[in-house]
C-alpha positions in Angstrom: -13.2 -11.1 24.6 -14.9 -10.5 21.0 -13.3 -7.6 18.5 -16.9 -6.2 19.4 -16.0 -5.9 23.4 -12.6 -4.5 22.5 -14.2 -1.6 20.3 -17.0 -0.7 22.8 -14.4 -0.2 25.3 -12.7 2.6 23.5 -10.5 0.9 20.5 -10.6 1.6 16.9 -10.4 -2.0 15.2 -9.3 -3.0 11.6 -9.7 -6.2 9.9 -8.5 -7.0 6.4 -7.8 -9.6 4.0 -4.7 -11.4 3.4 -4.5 -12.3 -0.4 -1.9 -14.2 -2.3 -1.3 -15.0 -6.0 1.3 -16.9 -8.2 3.1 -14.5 -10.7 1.7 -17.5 -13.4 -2.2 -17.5 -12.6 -2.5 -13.5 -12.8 -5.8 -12.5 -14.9 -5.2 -10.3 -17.7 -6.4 -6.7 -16.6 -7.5 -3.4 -18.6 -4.5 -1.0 -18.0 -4.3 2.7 -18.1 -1.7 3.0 -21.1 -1.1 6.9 -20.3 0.3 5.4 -16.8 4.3 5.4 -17.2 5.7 2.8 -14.4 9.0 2.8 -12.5 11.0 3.0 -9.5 12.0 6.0 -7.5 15.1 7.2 -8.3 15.2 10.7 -7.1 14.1 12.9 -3.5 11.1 14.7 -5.7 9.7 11.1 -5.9 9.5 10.4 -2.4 8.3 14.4 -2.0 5.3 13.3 -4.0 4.7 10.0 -2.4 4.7 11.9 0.9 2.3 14.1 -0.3 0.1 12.1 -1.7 0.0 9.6 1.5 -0.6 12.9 3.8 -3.3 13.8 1.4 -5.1 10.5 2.1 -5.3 11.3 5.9 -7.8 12.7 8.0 -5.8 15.9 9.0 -2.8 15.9 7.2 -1.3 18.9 8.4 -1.5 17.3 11.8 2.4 16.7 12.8 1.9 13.5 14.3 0.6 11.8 10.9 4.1 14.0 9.4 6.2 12.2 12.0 4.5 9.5 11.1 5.1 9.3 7.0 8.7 10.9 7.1 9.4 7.8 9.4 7.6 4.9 7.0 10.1 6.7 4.3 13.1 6.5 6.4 11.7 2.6 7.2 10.9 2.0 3.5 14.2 3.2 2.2 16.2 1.3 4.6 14.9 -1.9 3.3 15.7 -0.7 -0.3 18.8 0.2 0.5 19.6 -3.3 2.0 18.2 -4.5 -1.5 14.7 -5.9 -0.7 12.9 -4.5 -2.9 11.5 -1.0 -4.0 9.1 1.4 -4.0 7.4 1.9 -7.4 6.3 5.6 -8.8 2.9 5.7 -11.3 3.1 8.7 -13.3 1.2 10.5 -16.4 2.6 12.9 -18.1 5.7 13.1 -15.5 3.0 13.7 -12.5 3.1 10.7 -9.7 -0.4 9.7 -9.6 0.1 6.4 -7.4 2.4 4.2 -5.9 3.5 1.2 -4.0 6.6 -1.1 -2.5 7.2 -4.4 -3.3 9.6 -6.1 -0.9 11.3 -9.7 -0.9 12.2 -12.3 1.5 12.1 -15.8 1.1 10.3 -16.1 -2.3 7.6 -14.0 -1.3 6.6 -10.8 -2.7 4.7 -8.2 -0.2 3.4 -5.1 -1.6 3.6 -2.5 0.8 1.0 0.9 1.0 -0.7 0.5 -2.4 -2.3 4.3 -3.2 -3.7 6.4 -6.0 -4.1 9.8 -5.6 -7.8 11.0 -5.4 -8.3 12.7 -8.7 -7.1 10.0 -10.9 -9.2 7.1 -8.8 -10.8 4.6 -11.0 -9.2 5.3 -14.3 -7.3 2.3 -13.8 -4.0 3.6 -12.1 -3.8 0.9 -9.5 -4.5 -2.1 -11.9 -1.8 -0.7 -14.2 0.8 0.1 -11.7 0.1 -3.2 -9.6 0.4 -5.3 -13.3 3.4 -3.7 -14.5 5.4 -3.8 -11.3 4.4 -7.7 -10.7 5.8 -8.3 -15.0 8.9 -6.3 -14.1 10.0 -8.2 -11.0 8.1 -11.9 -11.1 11.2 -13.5 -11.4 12.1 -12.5 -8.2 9.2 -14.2 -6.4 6.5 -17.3 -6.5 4.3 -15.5 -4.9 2.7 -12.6 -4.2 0.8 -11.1 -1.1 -1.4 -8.4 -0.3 -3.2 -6.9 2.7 -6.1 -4.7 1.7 -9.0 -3.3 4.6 -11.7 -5.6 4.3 -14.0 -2.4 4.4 -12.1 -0.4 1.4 -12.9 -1.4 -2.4 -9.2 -2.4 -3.4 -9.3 -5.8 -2.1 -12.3 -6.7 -4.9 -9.9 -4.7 -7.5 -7.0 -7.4 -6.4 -9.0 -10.2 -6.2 -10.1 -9.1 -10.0 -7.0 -9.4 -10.7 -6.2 -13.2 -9.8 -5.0 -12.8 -6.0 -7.0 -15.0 -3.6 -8.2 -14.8 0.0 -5.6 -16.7 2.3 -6.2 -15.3 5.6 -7.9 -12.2 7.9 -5.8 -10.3 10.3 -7.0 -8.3 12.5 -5.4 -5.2 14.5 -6.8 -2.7 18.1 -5.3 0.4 18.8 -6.4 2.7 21.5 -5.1 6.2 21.4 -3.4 6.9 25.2 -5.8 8.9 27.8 -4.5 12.2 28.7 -2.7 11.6 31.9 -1.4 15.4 32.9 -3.5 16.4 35.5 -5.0 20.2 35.7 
């Protein structure tokens, strides 16, 4: 059965990239030099970041996508708490204006949930935060990986910035049928 067949029958499907790139072979990129970058180290930070990821969502005042972001924090902190990596805050003038995880395990960076918030979209946010983050930790890793939605314009800003196409992944989810009867 084709990804087609799957979405005709009632699925939503996502495909995206899977990119990869040495810490060594990184183009030089124009940053944003009002952008301040570092990691969380307090509750308002992870306030903001769950703001700013409800903000990106349909219907964020929907509590199932609530559920759904107080749990990736839980998740995400978990990790950093176990010491494989963190979650990185980009801020100007003390505001969080994006942000992203990077997490560890077995000489392989992953960034995790890479986001800048609407109003301060391309003025360079992501570049700067994604560059500064990859200086301030590439000791920890030989490479680095990202997974960006082949139909969203951050996967040509990565590959811009020296990370190449490895691999496509693809994912279906169908929401369940109501099943109560009336």
């Amino acid at each position: 059965m084709t990804l087609d067949a799957f979405v005709e029958a009632g699925y939503d499907a996502t495909s995206c990239r899977v990119l990869a790139a040495h810490p060594n072979h990184m183009r030089s990129v124009a940053i944003n030099p009002s952008v301040e970058v570092r990691p969380f180290a307090v509750q308002q930070d992870w306030d903001d970041w769950a703001q700013m990821q409800l903000a990106d969502m349909a219907n964020p005042s929907d509590v199932i996508n609530q559920r759904y972001i107080a749990y990736q924090q839980i998740a995400y902190r978990r990790l950093i708490d176990r010491g494989f990596g963190n979650w990185w805050g980009a801020y100007i003038d003390g505001e969080q204006v994006g942000s992203l995880g990077l997490f560890f395990l077995g000489g392989i960076g992953r960034f995790q949930s890479v986001i800048t918030a609407e109003q301060h979209r391309n003025q360079r946010v992501c570049k700067t935060l994604v560059s500064k983050v990859m200086a301030l930790t590439g000791g920890l890793s030989d490479r680095f990986v990202m997974v960006a939605d082949e139909t969203y314009h951050a996967g040509s800003i990565y590959e811009a910035m020296g990370f190449q196409p490895q691999a496509r992944v693809a994912s279906l989810c169908q929401e369940p049928r109501n099943t109560t009867a009336c």
